[in-house]
C-alpha positions as CSV (number, residue, x, y, z in Angstrom):
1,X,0.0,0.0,0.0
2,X,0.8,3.0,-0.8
3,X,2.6,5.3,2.2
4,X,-0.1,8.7,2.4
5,X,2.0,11.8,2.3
6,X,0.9,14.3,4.5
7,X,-1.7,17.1,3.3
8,X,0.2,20.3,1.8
9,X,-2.7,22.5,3.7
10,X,-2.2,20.9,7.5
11,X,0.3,23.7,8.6
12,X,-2.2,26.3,7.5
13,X,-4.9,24.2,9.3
14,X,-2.4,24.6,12.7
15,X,-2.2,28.5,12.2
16,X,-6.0,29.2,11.9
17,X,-6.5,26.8,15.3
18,X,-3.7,28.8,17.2
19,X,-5.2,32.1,15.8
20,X,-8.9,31.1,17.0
21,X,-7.7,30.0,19.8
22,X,-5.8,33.4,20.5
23,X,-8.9,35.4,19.7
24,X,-11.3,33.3,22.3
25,X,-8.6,34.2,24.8
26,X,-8.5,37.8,23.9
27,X,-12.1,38.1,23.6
28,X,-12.0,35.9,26.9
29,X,-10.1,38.8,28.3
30,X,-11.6,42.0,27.6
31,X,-14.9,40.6,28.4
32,X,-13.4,39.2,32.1
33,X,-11.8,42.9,32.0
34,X,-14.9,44.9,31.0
35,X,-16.6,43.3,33.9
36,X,-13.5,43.9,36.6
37,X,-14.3,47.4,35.2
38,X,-17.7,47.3,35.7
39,X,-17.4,46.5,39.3
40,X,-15.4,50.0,39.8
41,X,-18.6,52.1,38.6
42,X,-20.6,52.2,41.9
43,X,-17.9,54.9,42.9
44,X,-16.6,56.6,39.9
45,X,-15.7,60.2,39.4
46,X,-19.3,62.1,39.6
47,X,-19.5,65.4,37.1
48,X,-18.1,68.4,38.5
49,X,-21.4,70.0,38.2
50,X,-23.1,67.1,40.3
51,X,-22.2,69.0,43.7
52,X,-23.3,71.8,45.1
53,X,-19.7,73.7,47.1
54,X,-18.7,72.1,50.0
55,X,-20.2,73.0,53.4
56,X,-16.6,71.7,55.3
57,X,-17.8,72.9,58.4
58,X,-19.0,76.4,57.5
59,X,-20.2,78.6,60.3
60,X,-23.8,79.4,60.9
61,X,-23.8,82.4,64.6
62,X,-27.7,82.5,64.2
63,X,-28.0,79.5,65.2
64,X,-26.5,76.9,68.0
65,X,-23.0,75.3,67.3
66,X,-21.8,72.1,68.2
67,X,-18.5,73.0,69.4
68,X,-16.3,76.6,70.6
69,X,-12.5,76.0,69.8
70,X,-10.1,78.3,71.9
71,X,-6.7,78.8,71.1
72,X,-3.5,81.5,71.7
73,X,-1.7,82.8,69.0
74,X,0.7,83.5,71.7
75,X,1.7,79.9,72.6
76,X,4.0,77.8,70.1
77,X,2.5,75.0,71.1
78,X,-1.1,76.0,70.1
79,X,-0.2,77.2,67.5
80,X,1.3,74.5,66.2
81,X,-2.4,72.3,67.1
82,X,-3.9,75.0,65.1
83,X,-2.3,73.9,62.4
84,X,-4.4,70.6,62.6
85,X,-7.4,70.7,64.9
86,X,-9.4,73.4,62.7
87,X,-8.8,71.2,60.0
88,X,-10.2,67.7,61.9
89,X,-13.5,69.8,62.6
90,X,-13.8,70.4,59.1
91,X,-13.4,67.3,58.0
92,X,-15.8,65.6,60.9
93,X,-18.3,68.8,59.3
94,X,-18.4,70.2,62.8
95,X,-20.1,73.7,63.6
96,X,-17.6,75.4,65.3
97,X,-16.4,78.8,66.2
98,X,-12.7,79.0,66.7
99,X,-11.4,82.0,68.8
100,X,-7.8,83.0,69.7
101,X,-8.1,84.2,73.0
102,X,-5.2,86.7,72.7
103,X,-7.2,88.9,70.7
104,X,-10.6,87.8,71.1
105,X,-13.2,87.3,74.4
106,X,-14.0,84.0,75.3
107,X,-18.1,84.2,74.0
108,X,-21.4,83.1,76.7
109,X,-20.9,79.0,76.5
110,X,-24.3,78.7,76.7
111,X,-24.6,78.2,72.8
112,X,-22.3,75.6,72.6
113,X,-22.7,72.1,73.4
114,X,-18.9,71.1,73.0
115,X,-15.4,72.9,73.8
116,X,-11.8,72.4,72.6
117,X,-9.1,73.9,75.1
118,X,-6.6,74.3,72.8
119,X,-3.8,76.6,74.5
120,X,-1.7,75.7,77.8
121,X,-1.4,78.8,79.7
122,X,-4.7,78.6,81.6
123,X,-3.5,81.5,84.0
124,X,-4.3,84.0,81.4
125,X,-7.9,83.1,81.5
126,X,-8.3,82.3,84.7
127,X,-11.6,83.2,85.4
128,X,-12.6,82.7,81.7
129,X,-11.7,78.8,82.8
130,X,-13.6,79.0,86.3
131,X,-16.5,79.3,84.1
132,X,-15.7,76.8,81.7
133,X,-15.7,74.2,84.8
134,X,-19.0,74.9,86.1
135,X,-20.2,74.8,82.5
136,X,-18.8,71.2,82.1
137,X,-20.4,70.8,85.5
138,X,-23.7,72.1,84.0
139,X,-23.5,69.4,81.3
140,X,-20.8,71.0,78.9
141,X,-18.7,68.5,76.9
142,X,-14.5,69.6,77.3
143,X,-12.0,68.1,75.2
144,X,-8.3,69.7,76.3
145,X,-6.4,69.0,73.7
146,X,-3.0,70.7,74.3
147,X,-1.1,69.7,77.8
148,X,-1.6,72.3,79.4
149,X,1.4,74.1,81.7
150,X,1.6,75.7,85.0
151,X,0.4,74.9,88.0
152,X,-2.9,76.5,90.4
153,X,-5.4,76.6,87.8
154,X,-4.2,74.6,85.9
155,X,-3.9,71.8,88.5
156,X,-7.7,72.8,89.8
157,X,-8.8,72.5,86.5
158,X,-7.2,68.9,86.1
159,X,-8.2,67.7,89.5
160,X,-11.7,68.2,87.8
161,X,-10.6,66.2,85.4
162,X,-9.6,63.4,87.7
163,X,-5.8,64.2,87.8
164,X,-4.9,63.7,91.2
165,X,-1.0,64.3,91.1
166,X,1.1,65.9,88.3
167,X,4.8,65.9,88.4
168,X,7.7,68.3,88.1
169,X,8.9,67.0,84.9
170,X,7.5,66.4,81.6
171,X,7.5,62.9,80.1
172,X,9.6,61.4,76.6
173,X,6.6,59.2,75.3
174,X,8.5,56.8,73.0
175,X,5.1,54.8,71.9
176,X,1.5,54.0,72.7
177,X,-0.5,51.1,74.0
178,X,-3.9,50.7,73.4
179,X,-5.9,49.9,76.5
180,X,-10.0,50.1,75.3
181,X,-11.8,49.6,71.7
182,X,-11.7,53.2,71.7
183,X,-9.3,53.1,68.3
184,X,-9.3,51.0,65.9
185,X,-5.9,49.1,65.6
186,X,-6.5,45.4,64.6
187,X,-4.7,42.9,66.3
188,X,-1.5,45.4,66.7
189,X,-2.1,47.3,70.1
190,X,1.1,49.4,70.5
191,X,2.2,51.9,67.8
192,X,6.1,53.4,68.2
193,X,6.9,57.3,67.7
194,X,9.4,57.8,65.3
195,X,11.0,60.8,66.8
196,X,10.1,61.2,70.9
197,X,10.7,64.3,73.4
198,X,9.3,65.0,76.2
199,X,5.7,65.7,75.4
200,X,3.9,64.7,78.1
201,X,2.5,65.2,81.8
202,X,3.7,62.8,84.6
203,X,0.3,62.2,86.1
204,X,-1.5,59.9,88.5
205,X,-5.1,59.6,87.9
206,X,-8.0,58.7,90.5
207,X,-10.0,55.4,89.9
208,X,-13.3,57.4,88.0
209,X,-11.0,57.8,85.0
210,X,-11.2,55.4,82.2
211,X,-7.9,55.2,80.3
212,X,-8.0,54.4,76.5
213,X,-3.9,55.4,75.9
214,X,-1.1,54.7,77.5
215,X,2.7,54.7,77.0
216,X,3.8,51.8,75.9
217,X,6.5,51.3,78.4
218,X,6.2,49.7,82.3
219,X,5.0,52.9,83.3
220,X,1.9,53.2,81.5
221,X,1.5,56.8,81.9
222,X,-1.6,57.9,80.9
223,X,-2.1,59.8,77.3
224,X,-6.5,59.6,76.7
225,X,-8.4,59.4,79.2
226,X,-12.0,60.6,80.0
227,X,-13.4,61.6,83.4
228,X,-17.7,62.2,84.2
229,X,-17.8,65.4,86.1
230,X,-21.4,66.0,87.5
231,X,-23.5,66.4,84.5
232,X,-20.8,67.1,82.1
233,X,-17.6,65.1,80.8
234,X,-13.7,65.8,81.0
235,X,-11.6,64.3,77.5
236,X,-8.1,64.5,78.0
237,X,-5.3,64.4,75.5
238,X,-2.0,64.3,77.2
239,X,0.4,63.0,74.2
240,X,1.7,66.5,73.6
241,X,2.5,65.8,69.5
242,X,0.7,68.0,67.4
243,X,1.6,66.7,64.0
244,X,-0.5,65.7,60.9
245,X,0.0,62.2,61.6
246,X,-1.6,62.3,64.2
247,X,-4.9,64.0,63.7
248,X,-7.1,60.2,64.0
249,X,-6.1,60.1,67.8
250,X,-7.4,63.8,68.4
251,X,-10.4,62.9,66.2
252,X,-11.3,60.3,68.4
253,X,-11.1,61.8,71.4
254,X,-13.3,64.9,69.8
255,X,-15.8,61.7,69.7
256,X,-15.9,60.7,72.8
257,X,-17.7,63.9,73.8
258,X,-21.3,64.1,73.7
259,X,-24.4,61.5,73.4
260,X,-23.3,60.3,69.4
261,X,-20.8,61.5,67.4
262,X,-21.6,61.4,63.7
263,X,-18.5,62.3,60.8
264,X,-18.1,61.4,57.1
265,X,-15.6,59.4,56.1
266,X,-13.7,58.4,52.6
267,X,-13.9,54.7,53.5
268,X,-11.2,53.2,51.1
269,X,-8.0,51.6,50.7
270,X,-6.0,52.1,47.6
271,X,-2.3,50.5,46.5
272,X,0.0,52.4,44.5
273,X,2.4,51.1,42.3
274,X,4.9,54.4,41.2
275,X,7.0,54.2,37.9
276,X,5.1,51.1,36.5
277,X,5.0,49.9,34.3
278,X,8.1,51.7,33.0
279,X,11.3,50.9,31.3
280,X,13.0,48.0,33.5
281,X,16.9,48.9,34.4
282,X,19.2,46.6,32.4
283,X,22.2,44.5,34.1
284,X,22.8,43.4,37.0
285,X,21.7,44.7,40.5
286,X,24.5,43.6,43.5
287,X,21.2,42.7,46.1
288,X,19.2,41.0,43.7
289,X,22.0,39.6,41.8
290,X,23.4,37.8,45.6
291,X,20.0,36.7,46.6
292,X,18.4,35.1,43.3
293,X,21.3,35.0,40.6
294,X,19.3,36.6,37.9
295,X,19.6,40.3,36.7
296,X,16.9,42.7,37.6
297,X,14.7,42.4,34.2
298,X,14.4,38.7,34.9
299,X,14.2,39.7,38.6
300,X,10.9,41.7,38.2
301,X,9.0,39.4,35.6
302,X,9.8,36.0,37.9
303,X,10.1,37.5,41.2
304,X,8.4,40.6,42.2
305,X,5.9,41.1,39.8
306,X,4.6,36.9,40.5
307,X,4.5,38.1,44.5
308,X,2.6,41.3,43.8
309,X,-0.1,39.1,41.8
310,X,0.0,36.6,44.7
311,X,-0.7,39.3,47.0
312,X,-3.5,41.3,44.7
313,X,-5.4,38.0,44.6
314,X,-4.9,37.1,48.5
315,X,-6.2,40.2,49.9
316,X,-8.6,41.3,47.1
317,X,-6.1,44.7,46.3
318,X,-6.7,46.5,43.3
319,X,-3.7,48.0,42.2
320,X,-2.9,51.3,40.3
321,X,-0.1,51.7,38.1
322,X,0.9,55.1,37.8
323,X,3.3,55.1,34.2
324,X,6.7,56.8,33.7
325,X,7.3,56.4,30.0
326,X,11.0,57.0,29.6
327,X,13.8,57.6,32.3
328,X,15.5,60.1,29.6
329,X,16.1,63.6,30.9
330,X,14.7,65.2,27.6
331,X,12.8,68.7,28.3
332,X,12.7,69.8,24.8
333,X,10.4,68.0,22.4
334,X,10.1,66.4,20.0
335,X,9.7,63.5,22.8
336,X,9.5,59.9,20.9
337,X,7.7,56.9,22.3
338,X,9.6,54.2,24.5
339,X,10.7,51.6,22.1
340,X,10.0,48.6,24.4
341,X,6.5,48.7,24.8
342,X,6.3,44.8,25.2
343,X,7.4,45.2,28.4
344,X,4.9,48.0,29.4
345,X,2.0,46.3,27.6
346,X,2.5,42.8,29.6
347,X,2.9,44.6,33.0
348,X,-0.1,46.6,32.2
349,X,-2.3,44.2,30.8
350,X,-1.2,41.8,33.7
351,X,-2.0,44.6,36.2
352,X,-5.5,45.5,34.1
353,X,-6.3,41.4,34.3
354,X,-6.0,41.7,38.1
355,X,-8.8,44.3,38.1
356,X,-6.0,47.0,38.7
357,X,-6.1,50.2,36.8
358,X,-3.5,52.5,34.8
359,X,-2.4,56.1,35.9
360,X,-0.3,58.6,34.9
361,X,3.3,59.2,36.5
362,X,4.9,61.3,33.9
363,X,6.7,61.0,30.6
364,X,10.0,61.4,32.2
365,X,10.5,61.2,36.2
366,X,11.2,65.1,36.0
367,X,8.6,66.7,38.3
368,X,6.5,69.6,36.3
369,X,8.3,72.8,37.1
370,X,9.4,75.8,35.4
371,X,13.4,76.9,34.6
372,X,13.2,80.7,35.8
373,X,9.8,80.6,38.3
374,X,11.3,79.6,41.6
375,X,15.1,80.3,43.2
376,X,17.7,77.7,41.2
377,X,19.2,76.6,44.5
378,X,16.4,75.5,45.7
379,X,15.3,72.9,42.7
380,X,17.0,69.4,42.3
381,X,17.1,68.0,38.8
382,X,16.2,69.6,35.7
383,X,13.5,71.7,35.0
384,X,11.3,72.3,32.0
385,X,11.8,75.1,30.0
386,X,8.3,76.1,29.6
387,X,4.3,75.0,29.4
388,X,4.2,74.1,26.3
389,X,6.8,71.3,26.8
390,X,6.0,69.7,29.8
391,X,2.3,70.0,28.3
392,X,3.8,68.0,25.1
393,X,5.2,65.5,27.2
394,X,2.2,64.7,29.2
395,X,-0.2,64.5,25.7
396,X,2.9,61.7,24.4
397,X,2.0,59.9,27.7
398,X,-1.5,59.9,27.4
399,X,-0.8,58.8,23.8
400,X,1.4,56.3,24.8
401,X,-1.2,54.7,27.1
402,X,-4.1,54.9,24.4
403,X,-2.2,52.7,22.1
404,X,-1.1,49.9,24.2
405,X,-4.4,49.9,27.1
406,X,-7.0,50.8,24.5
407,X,-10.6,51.0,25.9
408,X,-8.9,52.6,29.7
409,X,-9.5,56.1,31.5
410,X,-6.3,57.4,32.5
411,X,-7.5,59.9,35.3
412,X,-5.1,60.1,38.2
413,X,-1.6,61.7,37.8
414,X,0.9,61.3,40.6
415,X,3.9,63.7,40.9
416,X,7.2,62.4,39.8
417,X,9.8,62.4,43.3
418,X,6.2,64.1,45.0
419,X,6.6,67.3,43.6
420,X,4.0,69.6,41.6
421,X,5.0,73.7,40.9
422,X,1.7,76.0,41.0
423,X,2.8,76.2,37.0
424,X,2.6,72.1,36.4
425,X,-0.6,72.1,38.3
426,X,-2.6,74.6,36.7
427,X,-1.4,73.1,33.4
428,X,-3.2,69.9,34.3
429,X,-6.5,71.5,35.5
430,X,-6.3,73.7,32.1
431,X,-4.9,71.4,29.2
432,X,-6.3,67.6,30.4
433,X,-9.5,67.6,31.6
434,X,-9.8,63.4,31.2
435,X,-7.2,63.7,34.5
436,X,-9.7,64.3,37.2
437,X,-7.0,63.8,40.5
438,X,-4.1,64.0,41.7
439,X,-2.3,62.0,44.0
440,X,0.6,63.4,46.1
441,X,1.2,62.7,49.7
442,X,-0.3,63.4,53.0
443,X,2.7,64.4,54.7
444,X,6.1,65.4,53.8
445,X,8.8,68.1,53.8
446,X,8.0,71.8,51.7
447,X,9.3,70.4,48.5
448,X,6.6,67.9,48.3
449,X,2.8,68.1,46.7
450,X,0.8,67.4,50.3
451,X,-2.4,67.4,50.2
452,X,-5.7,67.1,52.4
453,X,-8.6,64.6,51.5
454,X,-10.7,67.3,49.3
455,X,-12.2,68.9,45.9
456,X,-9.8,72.1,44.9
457,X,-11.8,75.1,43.4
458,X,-10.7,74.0,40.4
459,X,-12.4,70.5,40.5
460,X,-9.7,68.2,40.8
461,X,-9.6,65.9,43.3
462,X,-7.0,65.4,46.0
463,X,-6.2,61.8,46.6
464,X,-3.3,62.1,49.0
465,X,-0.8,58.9,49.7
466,X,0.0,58.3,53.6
467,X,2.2,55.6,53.9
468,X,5.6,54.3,50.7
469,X,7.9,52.1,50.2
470,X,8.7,48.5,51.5
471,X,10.1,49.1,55.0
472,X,7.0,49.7,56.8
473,X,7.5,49.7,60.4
474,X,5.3,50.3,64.0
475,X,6.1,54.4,63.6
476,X,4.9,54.3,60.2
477,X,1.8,51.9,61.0
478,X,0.7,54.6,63.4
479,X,0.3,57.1,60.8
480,X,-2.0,54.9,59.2
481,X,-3.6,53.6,62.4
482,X,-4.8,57.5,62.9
483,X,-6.1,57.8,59.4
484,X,-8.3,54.9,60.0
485,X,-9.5,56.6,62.9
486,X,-10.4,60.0,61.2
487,X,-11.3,59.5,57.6
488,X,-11.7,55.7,57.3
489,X,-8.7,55.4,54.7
490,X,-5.7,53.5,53.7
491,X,-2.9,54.9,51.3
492,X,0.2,53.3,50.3
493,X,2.6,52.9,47.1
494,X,6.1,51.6,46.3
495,X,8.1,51.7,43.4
496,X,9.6,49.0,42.3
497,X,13.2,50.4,41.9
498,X,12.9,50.7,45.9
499,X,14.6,47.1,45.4
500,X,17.8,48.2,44.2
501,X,19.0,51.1,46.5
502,X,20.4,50.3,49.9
503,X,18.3,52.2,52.1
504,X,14.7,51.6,50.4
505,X,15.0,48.1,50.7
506,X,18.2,46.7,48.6
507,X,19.7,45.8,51.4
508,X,17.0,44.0,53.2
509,X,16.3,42.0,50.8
510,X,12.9,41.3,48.8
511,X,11.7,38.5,51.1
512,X,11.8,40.9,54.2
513,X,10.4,43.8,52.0
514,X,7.3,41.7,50.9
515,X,7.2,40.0,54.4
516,X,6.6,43.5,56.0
517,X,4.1,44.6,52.8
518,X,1.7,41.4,53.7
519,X,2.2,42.2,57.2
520,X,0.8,45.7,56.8
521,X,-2.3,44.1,54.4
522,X,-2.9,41.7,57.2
523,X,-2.9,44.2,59.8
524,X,-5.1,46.4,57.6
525,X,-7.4,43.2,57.4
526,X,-7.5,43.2,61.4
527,X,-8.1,46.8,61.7
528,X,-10.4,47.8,59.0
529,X,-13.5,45.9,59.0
530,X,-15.8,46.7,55.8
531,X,-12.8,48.9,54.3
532,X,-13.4,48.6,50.5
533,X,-10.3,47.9,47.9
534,X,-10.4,50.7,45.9
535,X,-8.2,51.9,42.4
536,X,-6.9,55.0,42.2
537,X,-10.4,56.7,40.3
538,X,-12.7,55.0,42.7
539,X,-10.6,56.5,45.9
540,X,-10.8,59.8,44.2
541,X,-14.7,58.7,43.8
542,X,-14.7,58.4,47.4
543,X,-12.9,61.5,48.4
544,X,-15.7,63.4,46.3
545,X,-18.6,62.0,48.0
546,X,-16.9,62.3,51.6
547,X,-15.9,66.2,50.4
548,X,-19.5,67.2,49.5
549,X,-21.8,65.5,51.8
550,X,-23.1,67.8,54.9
551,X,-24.8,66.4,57.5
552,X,-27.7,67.1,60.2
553,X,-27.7,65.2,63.4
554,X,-31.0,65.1,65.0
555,X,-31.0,62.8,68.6
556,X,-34.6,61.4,69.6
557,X,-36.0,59.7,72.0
558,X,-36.1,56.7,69.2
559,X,-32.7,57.3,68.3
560,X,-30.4,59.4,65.8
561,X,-31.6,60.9,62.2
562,X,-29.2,62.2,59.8
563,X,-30.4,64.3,57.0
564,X,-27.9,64.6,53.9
565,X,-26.9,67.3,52.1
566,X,-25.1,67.0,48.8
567,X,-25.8,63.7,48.5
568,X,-25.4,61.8,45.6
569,X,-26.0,57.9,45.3
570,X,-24.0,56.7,48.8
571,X,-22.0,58.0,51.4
572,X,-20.5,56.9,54.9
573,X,-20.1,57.5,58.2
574,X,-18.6,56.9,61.1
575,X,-20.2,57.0,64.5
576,X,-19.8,56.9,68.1
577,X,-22.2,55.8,70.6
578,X,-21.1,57.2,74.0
579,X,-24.8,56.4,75.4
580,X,-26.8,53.9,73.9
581,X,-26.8,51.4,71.9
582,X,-27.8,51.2,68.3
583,X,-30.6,48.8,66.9
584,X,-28.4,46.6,64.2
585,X,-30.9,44.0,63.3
586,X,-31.9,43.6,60.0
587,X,-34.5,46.1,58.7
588,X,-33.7,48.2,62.1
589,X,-32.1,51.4,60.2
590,X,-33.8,53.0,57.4
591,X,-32.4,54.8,54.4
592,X,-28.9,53.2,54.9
593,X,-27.4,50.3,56.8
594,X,-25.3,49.7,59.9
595,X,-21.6,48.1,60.6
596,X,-20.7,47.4,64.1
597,X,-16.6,48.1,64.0
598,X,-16.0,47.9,67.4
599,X,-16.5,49.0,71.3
600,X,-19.2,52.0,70.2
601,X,-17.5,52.7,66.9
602,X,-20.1,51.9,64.1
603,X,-19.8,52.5,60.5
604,X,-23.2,53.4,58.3
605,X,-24.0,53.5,54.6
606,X,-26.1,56.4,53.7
607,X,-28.1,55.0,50.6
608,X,-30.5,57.8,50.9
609,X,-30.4,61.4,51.8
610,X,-32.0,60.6,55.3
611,X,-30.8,57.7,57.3
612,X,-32.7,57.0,60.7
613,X,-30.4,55.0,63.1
614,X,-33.2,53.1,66.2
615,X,-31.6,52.8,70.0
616,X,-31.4,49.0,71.2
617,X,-34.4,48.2,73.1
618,X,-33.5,45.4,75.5
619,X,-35.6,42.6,76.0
């Protein structure tokens, strides 16, 4: 018999199965892609026009405040908490009328159901705080924020507030401890202080106090504590650091004052990944090169990138990109695209696959500033030479992006090195309307782009980052323990290149960098029940709703009613039940829903513009 020979057509057979098989799996894709996608909507960037402007706390005198905050212009000290506790009221959308009692009378506290002691010297005021005593004792809510110095008044005014002793010397606090469910902290209760001095009173406290801070030492000295005094209430805030970080623990105590204490929140957690994807540094790298043998290209496709995958799908984090184009220095256009974009599109589509999202970084890592606008000496790097080529730079970028993630919104830009010149900003709010926020950081030194949660007048968003980089520690876990406490939010991003310097994590090594990034998702996972995974658009999302929503607290004898403002389609809250409990069975709240967190720290949905909260009835 004759031997068949094979059919001349079988390889073109083979290449139309591969190529059907290769457009199921693409159309696979983008349909598993448009639905990740889809999933984001429920808090995407609202219309600018969809808001009225932001109430943040304004001041109504016709009509009674909540709270009368007292401060000295004099005192370093206060005015350093100025610098912060104004803007905690605003954010918690507290009535409040601030007052610098250097220049201004202390007003009747008779229209005021809460006060803020904001300033130490209380001999200055003496009889100004005789009557702010019997108006705690009258029912009047006090919070004394700033430790206070001196001694007669001051020491009758904290024997009020169950301070029994107070020693000659004040106290280095190097950490706190947790004592109550008055914070939320997850399953870590002591927090280190990155840079201690002696902040605190040395004080012995009588047995009607209940402590929720201490020092985190054998001593135990006591940092928040609260104290009934007759018919009114004594908070205490004895920790004696003023700084941004720290606003959550302040917020708290504010909280504890009162029958309820009602604030919006952001609610959201966001990871940032800076410069990626990006063009991948060639060679060798000495840290990586000793602990895996490979060189860093091979290092980030095999090692870090399989890890950061493992850990998206693990804890359900949605990752944002934000995309550096080219590591050039050019400043002058014309600026050509990368030439590798293989390696950007498999990074970025493997990001995209993971329900992640792409943002902007910058063509180059050169921040957006102007040659000529600000003192020479005080810039590091180059600068641009004008608008009109940092403006061409950013439209290749968005280019760039179009081509390879076709179908995506690109609407978050986050400074190169953190840093944003008025000039660079404007041009984003004038030139690229499809970038809708910006994300900078929370904290930092005056050459950085730091932001507050907020809408600028200009209508982008301000998505600030609070926590970076790989070597997380307890100091840095208490920044974002006291964000949790005061706008419900987690914010974090790395770059990759953090890897291959000494001091941002080379030397470490990956395995203890990744160890101590899980170990922050888990404690996260502790801390923050309810906390939603958002991308970088659906935490600027957020931050809209949070900015815009007012809110009017009316206590009944059935319970609590809040009545929205600005409201949209959702928005959340955080409360505090000093009093009573709240009714959490099913169908018990109307207009929203109810989360215990813990303690008497609830969180509520608003899904309508009123939201009636029922107290417990006990069987």
């Amino acid at each position: 018999m004759e031997e068949r020979k094979p059919k001349r057509y079988l390889p073109v057979l083979i290449l139309l199965a591969v190529f059907a098989m290769l457009t199921v799996a693409l159309i696979g894709q983008n349909f598993w892609l448009g639905s990740k996608k889809a999933d984001g909507e429920s808090v995407s960037i609202l219309e600018k026009d969809s808001f009225e402007s932001a109430a943040q706390g304004q001041q109504n005198l016709d009509q009674r405040l909540e709270c009368l905050y007292l401060w000295d212009s004099r005192e370093e000290n206060s005015q350093i908490l100025h610098e912060q506790m104004p803007q905690i009221l605003r954010d918690m959308k507290v009535d409040f009328q601030e007052i610098d009692v250097s220049r201004q009378e202390i007003p009747s506290l008779e229209g005021f159901e809460k006060a803020i002691l904001g300033y130490g010297d209380y001999a200055k005021t003496r009889d100004e705080i005789v009557g702010l005593s019997d108006w705690v004792s009258e029912g009047g809510q006090l919070l004394i924020a700033l430790v206070p110095e001196g001694r007669g008044v001051t020491e009758w005014l904290l024997g009020k507030a169950g301070v029994e002793s107070i020693g000659g010397a004040y106290y280095t606090t190097t950490g706190l401890r947790l004592q109550d469910e008055l914070l939320l902290g997850g399953v870590k209760s002591e927090y280190e202080i990155s840079a201690p001095f002696e902040s605190s009173m040395t004080v012995v406290l009588d047995d009607e106090c209940q402590i929720s801070v201490t020092s985190n030492d054998e001593s135990e000295l006591p940092l928040l504590w609260q104290r009934s005094f007759h018919d009114g209430k004594y908070v205490v805030v004895n920790l004696g650091i003023y700084e941004k970080g720290y606003r959550g623990i302040y917020a708290a105590a504010y909280s504890m004052l009162g029958e309820t204490c009602v604030w919006p929140v952001v609610n959201g957690s966001a990871f940032y990944i800076d410069d990626f994807p990006s063009p991948v540094p060639d060679g060798e790298n000495p840290y990586i090169a000793e602990d895996y043998g490979m060189n860093t290209e091979d290092f980030y496709t095999q090692v870090w990138w399989q890890d950061i995958s493992s850990m998206a799908e693990k804890y359900g984090i949605r990752f944002s990109g934000m995309v550096v184009e080219t590591y050039s220095g050019e400043t002058q256009g014309p600026f050509p695209p990368a030439p590798d974009s293989q390696t950007f599109s498999y990074f970025g589509n493997s990001l995209l696959t993971l329900g992640g999202e792409i943002g902007l970084h910058g063509y180059n890592h050169l921040p957006l500033r102007i040659a000529g606008t600000r003192k020479e000496e005080a810039m590091d790097g180059s600068l641009w030479p004008d608008a009109a080529q940092m403006q061409a730079s950013l439209k290749e970028l968005i280019s760039f992006c179009e081509d390879l993630f076709p179908g995506n919104e690109f609407q978050v830009y986050a400074p190169p090195a953190n840093i944003l010149s008025e000039e660079g900003r404007s041009l984003i709010a004038e030139e690229f309307p499809q970038i809708r926020a910006i994300a900078g950081v929370y904290q930092g030194d005056e050459t950085m782009y730091t932001q507050e949660y907020e809408v600028a007048e200009d209508g982008l968003i301000e998505t600030p980052r609070i926590l970076s980089g790989y070597l997380l520690d307890s100091a840095s876990d208490l920044y974002a323990m006291s964000e949790l406490n005061l706008h419900y939010v987690s914010s974090h991003y790395q770059h990759p290149y953090d890897l291959l310097t000494a001091e941002t994590g080379g030397e470490a090594g990956w395995e203890e960098a990744y160890r101590r990034l899980c170990g922050y998702a888990d404690w996260l996972e502790s801390a923050a029940l309810g906390l939603r995974k958002l991308t970088a658009s659906e935490m600027a999302g957020a931050v809209q709703r949070f900015y815009y929503v007012d809110v009017e607290r009316e206590l009944t004898e059935e319970g609590l009613t809040l009545t929205l403002s600005n409201f949209q389609d959702e928005a959340w809250f955080m409360a505090r039940f000093n009093d009573w409990e709240p009714d959490i069975s099913e169908g018990a709240v109307s207009g929203g829903t109810i989360e215990h967190l813990q303690g008497n720290l609830y969180l509520i949905k608003a899904e309508e513009a009123e939201v009636t909260v029922k107290k417990k009835v006990e069987a």
